[in-house]
The first five atom37 places (N, CA, C, CB, O) and aatype in JSON, in Angstrom:
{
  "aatype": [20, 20, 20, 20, 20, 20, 20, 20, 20, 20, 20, 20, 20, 20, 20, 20, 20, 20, 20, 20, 20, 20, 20, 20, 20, 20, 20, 20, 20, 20, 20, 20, 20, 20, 20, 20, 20, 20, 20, 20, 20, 20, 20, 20, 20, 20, 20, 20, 20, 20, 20, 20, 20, 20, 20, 20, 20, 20, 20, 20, 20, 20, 20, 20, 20, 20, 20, 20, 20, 20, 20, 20, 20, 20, 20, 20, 20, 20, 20, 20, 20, 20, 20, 20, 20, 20, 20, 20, 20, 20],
  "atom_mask": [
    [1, 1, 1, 1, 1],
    [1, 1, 1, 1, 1],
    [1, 1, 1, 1, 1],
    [1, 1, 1, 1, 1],
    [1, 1, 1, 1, 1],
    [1, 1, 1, 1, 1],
    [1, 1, 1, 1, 1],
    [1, 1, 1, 1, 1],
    [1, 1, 1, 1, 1],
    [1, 1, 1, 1, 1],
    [1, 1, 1, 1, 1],
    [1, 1, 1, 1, 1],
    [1, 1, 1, 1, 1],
    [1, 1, 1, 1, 1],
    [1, 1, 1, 1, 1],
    [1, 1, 1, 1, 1],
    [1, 1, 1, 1, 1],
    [1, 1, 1, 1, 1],
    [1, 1, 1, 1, 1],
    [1, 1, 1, 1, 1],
    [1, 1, 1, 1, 1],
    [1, 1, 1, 1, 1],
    [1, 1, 1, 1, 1],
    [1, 1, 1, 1, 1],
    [1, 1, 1, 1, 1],
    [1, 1, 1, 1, 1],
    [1, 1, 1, 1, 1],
    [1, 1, 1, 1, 1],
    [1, 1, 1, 1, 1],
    [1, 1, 1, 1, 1],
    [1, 1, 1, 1, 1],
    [1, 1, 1, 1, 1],
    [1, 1, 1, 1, 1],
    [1, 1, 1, 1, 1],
    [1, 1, 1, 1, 1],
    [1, 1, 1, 1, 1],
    [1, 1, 1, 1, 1],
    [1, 1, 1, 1, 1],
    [1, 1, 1, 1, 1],
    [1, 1, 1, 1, 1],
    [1, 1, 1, 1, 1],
    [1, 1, 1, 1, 1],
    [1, 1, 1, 1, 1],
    [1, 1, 1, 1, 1],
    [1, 1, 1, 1, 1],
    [1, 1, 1, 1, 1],
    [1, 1, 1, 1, 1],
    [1, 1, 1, 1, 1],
    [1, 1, 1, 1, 1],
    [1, 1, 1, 1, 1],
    [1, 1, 1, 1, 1],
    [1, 1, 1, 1, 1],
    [1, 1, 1, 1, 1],
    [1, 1, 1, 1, 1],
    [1, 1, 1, 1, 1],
    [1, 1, 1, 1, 1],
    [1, 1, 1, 1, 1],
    [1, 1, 1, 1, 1],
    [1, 1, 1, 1, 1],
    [1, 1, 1, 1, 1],
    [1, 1, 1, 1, 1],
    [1, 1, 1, 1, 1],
    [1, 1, 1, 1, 1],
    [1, 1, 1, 1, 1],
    [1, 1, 1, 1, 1],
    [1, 1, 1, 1, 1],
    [1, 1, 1, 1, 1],
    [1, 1, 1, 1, 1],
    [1, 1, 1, 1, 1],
    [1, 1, 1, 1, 1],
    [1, 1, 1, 1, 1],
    [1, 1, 1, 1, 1],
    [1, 1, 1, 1, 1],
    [1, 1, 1, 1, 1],
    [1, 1, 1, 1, 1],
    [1, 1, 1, 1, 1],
    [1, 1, 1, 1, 1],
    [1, 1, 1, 1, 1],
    [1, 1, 1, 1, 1],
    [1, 1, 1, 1, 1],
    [1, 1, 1, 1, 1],
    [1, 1, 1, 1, 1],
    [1, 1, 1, 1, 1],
    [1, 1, 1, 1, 1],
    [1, 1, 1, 1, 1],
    [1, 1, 1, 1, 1],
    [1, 1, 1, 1, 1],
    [1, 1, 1, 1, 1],
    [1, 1, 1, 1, 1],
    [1, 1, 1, 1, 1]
  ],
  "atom_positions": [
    [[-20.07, -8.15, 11.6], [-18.92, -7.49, 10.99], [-18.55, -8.23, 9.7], [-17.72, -7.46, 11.99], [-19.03, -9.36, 9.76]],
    [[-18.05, -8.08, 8.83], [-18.13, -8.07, 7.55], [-16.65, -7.98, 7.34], [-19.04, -6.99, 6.95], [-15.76, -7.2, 7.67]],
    [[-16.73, -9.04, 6.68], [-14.6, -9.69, 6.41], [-14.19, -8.94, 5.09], [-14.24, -12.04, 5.88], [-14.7, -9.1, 3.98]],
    [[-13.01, -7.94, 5.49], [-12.41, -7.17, 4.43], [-11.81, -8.22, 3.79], [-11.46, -6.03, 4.8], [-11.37, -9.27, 4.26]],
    [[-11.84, -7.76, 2.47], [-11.14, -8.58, 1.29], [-9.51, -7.95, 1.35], [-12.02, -8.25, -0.45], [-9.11, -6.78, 1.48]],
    [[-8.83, -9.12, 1.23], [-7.42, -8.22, 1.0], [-6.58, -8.49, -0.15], [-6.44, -8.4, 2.15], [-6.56, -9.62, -0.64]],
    [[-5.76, -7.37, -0.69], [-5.55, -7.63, -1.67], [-3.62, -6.75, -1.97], [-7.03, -7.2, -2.47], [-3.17, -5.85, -1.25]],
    [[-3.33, -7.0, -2.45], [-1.66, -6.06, -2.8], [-1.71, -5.42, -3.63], [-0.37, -6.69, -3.21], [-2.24, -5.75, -4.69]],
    [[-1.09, -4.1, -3.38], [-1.17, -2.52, -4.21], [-0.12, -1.96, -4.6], [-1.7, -1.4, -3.48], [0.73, -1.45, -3.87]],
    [[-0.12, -2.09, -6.56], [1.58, -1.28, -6.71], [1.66, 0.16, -6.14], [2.11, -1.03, -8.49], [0.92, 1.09, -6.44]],
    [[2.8, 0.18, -5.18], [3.49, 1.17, -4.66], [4.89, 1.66, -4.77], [3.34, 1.01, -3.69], [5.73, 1.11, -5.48]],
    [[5.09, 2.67, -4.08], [6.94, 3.14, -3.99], [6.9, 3.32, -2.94], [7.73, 4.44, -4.73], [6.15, 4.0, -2.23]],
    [[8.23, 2.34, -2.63], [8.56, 2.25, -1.43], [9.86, 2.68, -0.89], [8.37, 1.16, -1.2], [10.79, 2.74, -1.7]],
    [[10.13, 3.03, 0.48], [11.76, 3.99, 1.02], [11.24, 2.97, 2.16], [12.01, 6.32, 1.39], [10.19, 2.38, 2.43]],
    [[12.84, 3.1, 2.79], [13.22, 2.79, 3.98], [12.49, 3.69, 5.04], [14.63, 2.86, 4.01], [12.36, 4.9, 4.85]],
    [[11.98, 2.99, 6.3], [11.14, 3.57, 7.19], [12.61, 4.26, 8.67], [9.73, 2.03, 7.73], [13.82, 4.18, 8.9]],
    [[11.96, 4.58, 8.95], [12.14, 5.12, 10.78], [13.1, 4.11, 11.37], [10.45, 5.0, 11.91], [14.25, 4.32, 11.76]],
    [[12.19, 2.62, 11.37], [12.75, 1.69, 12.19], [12.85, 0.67, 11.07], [11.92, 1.31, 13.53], [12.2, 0.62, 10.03]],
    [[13.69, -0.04, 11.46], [13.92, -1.25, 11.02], [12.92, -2.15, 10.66], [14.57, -1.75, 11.78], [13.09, -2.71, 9.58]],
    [[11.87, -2.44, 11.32], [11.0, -3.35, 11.1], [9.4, -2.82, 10.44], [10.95, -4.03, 12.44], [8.29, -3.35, 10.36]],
    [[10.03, -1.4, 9.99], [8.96, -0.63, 8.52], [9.51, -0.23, 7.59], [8.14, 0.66, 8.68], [10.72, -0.23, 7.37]],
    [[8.3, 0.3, 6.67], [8.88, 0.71, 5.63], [8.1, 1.76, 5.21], [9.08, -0.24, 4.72], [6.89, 1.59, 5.37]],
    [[8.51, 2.98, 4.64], [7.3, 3.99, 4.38], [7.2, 3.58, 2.44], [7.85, 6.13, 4.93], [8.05, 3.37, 1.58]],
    [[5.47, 3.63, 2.47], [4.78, 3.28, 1.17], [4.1, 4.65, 0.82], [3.64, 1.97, 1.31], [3.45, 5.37, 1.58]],
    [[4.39, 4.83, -0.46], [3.07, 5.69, -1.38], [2.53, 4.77, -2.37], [3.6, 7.14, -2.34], [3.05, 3.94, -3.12]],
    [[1.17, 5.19, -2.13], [-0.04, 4.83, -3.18], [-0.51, 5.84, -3.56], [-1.17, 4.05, -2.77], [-0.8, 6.59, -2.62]],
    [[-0.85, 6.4, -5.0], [-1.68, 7.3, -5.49], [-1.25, 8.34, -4.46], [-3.24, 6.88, -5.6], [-0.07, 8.35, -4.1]],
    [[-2.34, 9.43, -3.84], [-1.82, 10.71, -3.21], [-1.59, 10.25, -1.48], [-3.11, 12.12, -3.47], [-1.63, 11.11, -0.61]],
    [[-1.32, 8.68, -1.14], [-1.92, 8.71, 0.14], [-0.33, 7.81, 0.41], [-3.8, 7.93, 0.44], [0.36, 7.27, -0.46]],
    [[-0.09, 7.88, 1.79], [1.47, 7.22, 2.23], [1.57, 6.98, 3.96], [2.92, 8.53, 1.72], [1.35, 7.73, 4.91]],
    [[1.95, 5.72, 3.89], [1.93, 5.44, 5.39], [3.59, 4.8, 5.37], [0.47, 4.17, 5.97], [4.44, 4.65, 4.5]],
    [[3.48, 4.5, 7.09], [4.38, 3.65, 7.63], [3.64, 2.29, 7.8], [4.95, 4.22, 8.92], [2.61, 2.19, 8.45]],
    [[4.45, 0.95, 6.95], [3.75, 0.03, 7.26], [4.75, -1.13, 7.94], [2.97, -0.32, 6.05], [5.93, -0.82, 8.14]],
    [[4.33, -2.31, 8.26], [5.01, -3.52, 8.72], [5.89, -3.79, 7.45], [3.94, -4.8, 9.15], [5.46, -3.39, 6.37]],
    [[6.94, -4.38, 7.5], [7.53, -4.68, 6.72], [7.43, -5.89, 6.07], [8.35, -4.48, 7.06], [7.93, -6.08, 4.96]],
    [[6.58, -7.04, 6.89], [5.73, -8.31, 6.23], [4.73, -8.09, 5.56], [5.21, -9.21, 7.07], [3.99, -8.95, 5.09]],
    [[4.57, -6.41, 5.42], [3.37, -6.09, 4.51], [3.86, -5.61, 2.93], [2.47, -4.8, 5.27], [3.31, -4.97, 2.04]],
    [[4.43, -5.9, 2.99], [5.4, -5.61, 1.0], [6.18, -6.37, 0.71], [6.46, -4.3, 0.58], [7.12, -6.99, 1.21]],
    [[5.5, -6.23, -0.48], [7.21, -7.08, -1.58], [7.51, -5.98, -2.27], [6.98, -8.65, -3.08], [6.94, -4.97, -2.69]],
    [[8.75, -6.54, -2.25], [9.58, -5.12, -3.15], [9.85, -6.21, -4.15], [11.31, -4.06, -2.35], [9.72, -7.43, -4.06]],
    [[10.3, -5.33, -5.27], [10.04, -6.2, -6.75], [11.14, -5.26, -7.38], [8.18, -6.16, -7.65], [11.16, -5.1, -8.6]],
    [[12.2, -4.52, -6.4], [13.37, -3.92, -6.77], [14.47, -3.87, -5.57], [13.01, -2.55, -7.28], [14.11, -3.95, -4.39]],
    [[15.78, -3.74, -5.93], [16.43, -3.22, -4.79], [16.23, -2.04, -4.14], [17.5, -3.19, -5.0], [16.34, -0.92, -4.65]],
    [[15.93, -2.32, -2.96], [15.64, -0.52, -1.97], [17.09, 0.2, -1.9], [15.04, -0.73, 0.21], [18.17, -0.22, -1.49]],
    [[16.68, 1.49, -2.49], [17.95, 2.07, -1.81], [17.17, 3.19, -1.62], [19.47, 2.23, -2.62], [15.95, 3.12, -1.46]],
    [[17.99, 4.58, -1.64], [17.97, 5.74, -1.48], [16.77, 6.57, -1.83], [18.92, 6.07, -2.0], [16.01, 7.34, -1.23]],
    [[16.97, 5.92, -3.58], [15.73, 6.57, -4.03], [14.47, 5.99, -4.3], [15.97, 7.13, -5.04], [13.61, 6.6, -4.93]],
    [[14.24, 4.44, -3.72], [13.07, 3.58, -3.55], [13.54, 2.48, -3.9], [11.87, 3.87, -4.26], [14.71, 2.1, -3.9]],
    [[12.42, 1.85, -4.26], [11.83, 0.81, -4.74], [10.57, 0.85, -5.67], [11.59, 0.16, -3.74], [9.83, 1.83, -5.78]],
    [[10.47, -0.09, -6.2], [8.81, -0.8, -6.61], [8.33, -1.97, -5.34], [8.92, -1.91, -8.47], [9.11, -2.84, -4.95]],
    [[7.14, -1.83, -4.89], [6.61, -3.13, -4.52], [5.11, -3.21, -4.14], [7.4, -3.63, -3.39], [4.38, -2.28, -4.48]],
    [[4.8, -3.88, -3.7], [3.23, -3.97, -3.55], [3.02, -4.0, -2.16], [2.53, -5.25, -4.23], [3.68, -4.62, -1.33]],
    [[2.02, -3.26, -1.97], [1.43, -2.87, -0.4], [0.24, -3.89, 0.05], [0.7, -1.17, -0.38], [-0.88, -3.45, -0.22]],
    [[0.25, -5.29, 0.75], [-1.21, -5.1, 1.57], [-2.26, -4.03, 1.72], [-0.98, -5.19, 2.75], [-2.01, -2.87, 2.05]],
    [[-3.15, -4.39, 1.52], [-4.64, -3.25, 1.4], [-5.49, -4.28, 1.73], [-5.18, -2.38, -0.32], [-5.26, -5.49, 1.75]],
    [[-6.92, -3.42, 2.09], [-7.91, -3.89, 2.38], [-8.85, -3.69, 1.2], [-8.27, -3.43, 3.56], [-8.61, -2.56, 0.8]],
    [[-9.69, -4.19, 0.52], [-10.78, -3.49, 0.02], [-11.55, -3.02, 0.49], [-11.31, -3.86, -0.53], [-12.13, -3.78, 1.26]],
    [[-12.01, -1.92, 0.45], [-13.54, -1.03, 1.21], [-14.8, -0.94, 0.54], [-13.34, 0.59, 1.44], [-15.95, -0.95, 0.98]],
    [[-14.43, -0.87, -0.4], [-15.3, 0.06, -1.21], [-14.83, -0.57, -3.11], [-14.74, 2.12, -0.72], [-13.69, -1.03, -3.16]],
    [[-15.56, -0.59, -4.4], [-15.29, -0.73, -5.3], [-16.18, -0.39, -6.14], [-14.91, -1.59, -5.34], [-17.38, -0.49, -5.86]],
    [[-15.72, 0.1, -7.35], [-16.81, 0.43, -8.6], [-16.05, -0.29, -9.83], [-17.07, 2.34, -8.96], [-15.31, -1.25, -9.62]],
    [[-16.23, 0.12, -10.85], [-16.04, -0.44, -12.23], [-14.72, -0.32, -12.8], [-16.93, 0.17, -13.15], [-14.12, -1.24, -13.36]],
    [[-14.35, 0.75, -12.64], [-12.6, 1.09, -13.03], [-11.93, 1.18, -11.56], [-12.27, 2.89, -14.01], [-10.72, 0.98, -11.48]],
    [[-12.63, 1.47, -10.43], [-11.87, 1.86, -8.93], [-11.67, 1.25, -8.3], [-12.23, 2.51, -8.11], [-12.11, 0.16, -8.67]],
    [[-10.91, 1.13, -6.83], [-11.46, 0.42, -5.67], [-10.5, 1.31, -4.93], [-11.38, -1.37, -5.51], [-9.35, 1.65, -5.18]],
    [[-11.66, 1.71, -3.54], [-10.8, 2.04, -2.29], [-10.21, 1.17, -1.46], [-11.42, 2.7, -1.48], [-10.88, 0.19, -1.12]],
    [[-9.05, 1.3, -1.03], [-8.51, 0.29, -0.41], [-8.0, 1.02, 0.89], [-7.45, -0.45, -1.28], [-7.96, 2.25, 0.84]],
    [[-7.67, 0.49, 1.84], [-7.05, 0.76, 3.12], [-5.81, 0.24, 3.76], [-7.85, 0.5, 3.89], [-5.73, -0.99, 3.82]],
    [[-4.94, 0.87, 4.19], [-3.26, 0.56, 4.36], [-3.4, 0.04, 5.53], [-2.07, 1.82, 4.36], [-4.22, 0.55, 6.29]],
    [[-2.77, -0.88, 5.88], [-2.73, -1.34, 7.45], [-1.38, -0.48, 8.16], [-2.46, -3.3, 7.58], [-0.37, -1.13, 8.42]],
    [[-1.43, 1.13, 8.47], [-0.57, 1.12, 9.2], [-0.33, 2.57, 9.46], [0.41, 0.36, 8.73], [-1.38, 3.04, 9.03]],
    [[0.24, 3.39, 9.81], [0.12, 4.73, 10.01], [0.31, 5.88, 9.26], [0.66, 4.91, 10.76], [1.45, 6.21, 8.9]],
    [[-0.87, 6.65, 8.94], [-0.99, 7.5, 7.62], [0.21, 8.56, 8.21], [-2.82, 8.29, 7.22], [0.45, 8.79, 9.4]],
    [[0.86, 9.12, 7.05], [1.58, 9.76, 7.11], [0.79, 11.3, 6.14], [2.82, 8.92, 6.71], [0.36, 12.26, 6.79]],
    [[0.73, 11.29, 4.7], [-0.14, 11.93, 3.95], [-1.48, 11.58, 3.61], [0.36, 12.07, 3.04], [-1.68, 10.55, 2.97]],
    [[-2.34, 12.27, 3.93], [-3.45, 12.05, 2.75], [-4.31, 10.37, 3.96], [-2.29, 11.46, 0.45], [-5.36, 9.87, 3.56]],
    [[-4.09, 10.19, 4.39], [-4.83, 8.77, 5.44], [-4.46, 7.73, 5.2], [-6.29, 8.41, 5.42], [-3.48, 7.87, 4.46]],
    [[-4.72, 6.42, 5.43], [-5.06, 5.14, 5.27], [-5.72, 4.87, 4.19], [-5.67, 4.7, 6.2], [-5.24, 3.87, 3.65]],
    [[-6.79, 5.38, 3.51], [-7.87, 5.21, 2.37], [-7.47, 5.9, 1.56], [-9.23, 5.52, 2.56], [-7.48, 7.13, 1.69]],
    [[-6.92, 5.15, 0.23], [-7.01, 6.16, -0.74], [-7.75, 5.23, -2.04], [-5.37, 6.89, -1.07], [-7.54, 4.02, -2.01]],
    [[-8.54, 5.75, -3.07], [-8.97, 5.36, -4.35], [-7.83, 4.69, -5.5], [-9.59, 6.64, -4.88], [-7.13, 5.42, -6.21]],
    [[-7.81, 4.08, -5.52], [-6.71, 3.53, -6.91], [-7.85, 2.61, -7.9], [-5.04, 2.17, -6.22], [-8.84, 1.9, -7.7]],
    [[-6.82, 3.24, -9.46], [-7.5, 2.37, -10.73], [-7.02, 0.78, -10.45], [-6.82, 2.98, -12.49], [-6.01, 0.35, -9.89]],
    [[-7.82, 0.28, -10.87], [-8.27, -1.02, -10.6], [-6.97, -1.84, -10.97], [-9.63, -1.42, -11.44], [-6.65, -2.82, -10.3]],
    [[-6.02, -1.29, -12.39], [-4.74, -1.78, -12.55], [-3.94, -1.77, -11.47], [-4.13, -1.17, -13.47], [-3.0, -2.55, -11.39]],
    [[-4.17, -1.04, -10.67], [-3.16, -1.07, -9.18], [-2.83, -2.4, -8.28], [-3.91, -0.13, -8.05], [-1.85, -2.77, -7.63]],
    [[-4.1, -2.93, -8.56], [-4.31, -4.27, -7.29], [-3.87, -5.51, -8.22], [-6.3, -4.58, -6.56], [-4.25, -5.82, -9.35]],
    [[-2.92, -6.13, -7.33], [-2.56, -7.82, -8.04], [-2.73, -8.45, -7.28], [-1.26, -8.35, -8.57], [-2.87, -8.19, -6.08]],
    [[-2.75, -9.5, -7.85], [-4.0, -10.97, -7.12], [-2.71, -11.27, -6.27], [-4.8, -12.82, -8.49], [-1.6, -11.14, -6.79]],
    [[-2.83, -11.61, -5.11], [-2.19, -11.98, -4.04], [-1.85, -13.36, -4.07], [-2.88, -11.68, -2.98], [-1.24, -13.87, -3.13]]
  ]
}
């Protein structure tokens, strides 16, 4: 088995369900994740946040990389493609 690389993904982020999530969009794809899985890099309120999502790397090309959400797809899955500006060094 083969060790995913991990890496943090600018997202928008809202208040989740429960307390101890948070629902994230990336590009067309949005889950419910752990809440030790983001930094927010704004105050959350109503109408979001900024912050960065935990991801996995899967997959990568030259401008891309697929990455994977650790947590329950809501739209669109777990995997979505983002430009390479998306991911900051952890």
């Amino acid at each position: 088995m083969t060790k995913k690389t991990s890496v943090f993904v600018r997202c928008k982020v809202f208040p989740g369900i429960f307390d101890n999530e948070l629902y994230v969009i990336v590009d067309k794809s949005s889950a419910y994740v752990d809440r030790g899985s983001v930094k927010l890099l704004s105050v959350l309120g109503e109408k979001g946040a900024q912050g960065e999502v935990l991801a996995y790397i899967i997959q990568e090309s030259e401008d891309k990389a697929l990455v994977e959400l650790p947590g329950e797809p809501v739209v669109g899955g777990l995997r979505s493609w983002v430009p390479r500006s998306q991911l900051v060094a952890g």
